[in-house]
N, CA and C atoms as a LAMMPS dump frame, in Angstrom:
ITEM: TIMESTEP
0
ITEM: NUMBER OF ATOMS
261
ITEM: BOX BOUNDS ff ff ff
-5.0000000000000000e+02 5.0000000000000000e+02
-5.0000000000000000e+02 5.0000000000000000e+02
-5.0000000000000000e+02 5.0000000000000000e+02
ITEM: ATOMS id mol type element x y z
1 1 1 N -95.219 -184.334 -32.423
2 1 2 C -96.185 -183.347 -32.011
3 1 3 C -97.138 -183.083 -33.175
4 2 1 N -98.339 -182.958 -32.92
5 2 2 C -99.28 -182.773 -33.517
6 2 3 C -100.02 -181.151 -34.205
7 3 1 N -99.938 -180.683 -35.016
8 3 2 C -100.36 -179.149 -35.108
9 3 3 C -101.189 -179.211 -34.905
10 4 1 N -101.861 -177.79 -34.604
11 4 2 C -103.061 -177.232 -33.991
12 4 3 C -103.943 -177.641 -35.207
13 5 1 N -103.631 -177.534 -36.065
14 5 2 C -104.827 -177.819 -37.597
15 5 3 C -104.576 -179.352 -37.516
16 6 1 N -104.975 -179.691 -36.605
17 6 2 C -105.561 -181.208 -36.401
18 6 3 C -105.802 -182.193 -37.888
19 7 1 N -106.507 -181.434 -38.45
20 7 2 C -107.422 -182.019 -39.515
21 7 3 C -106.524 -182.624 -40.935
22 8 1 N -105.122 -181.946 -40.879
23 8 2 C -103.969 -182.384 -41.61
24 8 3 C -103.396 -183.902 -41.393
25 9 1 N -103.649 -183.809 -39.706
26 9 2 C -102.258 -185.042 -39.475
27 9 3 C -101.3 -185.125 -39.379
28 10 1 N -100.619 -183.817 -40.048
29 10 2 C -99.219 -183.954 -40.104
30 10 3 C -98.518 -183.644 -38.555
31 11 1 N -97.182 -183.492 -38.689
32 11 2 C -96.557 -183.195 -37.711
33 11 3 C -95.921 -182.485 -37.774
34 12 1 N -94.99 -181.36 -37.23
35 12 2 C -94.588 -179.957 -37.168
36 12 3 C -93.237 -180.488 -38.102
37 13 1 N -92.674 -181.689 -37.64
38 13 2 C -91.146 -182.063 -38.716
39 13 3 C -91.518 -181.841 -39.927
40 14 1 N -92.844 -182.517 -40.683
41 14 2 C -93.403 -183.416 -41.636
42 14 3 C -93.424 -181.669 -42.037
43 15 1 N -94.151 -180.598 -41.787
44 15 2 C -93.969 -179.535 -42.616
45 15 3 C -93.422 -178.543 -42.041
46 16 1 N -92.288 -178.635 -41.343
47 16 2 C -91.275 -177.843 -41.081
48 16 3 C -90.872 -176.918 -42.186
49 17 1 N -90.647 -177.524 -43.833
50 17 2 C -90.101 -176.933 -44.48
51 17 3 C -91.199 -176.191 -45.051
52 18 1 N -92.304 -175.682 -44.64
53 18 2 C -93.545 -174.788 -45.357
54 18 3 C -93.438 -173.537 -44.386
55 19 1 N -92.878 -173.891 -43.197
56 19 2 C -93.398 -172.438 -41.919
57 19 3 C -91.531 -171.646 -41.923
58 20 1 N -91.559 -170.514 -41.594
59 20 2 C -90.69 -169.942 -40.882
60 20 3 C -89.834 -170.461 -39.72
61 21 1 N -88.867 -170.338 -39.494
62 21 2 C -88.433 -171.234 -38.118
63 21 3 C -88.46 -169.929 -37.341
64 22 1 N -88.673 -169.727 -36.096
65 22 2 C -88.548 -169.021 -34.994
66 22 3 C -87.794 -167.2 -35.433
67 23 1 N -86.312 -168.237 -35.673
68 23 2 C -85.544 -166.851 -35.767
69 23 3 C -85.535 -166.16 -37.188
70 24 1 N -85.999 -166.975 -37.857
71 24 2 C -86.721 -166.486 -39.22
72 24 3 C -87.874 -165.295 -39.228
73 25 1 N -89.11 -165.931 -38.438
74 25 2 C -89.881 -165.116 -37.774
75 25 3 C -89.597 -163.549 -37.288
76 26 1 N -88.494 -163.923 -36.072
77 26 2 C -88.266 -162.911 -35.339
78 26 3 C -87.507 -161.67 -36.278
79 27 1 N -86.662 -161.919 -37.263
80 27 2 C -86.369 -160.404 -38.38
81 27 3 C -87.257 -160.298 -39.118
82 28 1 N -88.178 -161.188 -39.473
83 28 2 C -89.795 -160.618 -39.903
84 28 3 C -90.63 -159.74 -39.639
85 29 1 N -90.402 -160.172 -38.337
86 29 2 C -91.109 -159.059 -37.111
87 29 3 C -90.191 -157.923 -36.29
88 30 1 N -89.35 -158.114 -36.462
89 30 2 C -88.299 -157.077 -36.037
90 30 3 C -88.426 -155.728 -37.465
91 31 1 N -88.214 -155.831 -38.472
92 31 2 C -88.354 -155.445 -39.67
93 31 3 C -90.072 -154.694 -39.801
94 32 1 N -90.706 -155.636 -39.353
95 32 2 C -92.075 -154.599 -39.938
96 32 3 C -92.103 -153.935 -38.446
97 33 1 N -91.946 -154.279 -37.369
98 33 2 C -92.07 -153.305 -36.073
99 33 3 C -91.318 -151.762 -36.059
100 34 1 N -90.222 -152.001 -37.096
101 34 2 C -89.345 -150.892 -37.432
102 34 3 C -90.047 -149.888 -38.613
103 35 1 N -90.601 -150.663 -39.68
104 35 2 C -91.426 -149.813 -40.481
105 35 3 C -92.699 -148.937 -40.058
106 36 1 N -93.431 -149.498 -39.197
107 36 2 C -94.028 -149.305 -38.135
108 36 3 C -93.739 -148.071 -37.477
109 37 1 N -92.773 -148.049 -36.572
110 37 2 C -91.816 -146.656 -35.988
111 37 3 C -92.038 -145.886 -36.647
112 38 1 N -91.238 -145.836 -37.996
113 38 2 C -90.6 -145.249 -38.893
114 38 3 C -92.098 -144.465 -39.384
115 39 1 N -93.297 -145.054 -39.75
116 39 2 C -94.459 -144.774 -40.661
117 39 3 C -94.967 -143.279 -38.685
118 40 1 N -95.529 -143.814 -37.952
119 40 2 C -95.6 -143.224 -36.817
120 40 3 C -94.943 -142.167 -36.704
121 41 1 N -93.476 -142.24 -36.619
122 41 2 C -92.52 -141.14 -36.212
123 41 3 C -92.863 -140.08 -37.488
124 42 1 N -93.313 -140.476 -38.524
125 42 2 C -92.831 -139.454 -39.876
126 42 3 C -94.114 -139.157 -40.042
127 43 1 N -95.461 -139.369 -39.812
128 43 2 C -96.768 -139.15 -39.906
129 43 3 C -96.805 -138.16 -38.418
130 44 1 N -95.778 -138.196 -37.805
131 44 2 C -96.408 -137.238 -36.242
132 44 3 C -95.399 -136.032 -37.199
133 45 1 N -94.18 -135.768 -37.516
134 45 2 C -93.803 -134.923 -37.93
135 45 3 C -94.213 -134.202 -38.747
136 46 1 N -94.637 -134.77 -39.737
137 46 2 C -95.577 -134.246 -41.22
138 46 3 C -96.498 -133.481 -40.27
139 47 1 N -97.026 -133.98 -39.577
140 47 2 C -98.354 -133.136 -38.861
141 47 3 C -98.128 -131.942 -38.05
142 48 1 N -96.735 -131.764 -37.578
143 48 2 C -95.974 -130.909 -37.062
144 48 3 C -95.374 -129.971 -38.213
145 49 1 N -94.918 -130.359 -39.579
146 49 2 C -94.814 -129.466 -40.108
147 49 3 C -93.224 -129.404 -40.822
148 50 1 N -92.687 -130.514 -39.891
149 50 2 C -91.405 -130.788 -40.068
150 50 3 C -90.967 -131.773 -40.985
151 51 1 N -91.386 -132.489 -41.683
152 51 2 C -91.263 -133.71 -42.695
153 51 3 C -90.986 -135.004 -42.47
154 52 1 N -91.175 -135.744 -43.046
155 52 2 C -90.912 -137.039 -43.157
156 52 3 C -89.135 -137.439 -43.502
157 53 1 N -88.65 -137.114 -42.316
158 53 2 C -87.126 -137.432 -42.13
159 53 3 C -86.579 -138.691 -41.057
160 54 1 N -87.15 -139.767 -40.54
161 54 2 C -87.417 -140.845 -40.21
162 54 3 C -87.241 -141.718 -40.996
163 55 1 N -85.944 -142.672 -40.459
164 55 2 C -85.807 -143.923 -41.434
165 55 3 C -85.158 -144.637 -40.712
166 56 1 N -84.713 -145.984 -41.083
167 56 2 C -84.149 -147.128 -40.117
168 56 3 C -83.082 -147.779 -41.41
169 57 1 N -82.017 -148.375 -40.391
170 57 2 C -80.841 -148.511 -40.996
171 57 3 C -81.019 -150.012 -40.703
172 58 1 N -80.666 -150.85 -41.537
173 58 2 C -80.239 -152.067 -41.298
174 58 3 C -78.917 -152.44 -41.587
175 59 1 N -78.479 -153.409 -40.737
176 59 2 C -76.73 -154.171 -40.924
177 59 3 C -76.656 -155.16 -39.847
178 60 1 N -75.478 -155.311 -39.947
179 60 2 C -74.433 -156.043 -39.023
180 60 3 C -74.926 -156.018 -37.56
181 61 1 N -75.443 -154.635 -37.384
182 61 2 C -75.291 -154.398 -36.177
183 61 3 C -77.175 -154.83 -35.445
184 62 1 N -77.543 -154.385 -36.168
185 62 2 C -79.192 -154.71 -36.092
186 62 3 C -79.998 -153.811 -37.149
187 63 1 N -81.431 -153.288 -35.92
188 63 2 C -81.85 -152.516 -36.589
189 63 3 C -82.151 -151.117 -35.992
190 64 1 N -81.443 -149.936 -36.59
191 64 2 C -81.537 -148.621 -35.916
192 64 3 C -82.277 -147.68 -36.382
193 65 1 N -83.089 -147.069 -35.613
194 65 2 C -84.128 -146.126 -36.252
195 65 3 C -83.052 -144.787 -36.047
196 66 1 N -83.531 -144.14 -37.229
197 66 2 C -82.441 -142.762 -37.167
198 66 3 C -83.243 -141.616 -37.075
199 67 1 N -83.505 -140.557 -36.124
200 67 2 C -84.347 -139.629 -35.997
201 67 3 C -83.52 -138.419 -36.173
202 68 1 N -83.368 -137.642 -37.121
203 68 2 C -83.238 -136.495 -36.851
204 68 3 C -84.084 -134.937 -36.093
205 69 1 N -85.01 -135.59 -36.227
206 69 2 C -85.525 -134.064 -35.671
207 69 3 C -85.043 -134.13 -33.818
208 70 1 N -84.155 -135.337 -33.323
209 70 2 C -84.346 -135.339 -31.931
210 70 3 C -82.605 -135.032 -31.361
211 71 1 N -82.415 -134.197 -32.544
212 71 2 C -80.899 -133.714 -32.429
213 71 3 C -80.467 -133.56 -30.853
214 72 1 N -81.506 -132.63 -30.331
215 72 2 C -80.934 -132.092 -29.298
216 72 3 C -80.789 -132.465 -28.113
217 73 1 N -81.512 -133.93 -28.279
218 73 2 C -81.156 -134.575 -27.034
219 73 3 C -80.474 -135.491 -27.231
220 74 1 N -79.347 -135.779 -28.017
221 74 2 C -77.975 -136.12 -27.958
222 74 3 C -78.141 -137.542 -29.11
223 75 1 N -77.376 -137.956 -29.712
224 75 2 C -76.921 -139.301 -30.577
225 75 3 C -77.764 -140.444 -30.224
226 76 1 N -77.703 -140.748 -28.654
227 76 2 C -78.462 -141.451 -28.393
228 76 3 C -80.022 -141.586 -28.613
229 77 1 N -80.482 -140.489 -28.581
230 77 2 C -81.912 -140.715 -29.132
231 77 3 C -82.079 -140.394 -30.886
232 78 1 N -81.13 -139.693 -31.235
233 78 2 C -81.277 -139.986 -32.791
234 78 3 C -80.988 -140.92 -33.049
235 79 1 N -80.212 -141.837 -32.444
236 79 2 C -80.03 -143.666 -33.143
237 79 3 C -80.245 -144.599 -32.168
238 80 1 N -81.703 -144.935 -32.048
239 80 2 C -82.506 -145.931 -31.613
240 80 3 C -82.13 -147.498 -31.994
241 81 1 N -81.596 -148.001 -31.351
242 81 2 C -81.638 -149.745 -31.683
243 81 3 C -82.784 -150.255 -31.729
244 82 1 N -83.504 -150.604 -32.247
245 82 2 C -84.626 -151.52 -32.482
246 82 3 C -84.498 -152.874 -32.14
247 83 1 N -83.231 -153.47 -32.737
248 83 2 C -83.327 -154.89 -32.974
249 83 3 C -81.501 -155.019 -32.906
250 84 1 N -81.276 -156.218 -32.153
251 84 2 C -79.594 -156.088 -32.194
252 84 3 C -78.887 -157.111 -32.768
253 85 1 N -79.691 -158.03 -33.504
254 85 2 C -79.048 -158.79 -34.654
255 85 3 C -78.728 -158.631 -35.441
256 86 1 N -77.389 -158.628 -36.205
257 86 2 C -77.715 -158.48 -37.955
258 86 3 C -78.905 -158.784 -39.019
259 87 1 N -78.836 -157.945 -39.914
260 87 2 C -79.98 -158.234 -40.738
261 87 3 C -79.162 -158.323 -41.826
């Protein structure tokens, strides 16, 4: 197969080892989609008055955004799965 940047020649094997593979990609993007959240969720609070207490956990399990200010509607919405792979 031929890459889209034509003008190389090469073939996707030939520089396989320069790109990300797929699932490489995908905790790339799993990871900044979570920082993301995290920047959002804590910039709406700050503005509310309540602080920047928004953060995301990574492990084994994936990736979980941890909200405290959303105590009161139970565990489940203070610990958001994001992503359910290990990181």
């Amino acid at each position: 197969m031929i890459l889209a940047s034509s003008h190389t020649g090469e073939t996707r094997d030939a520089v396989a080892s320069l790109y990300p593979t797929v699932e490489e990609a995908r905790i790339t993007c799993a990871i900044v989609d979570a920082a993301a959240k995290v920047r959002d969720l804590d910039f709406k609070y700050m503005a509310e008055g309540k602080g920047a207490t928004v953060t995301a956990r990574f492990g084994p399990d994936g990736i979980t955004l941890c909200d405290p200010n959303r105590v009161v509607e139970g565990a489940e919405k203070v610990f958001q799965r994001s992503y359910k792979k290990a990181i």
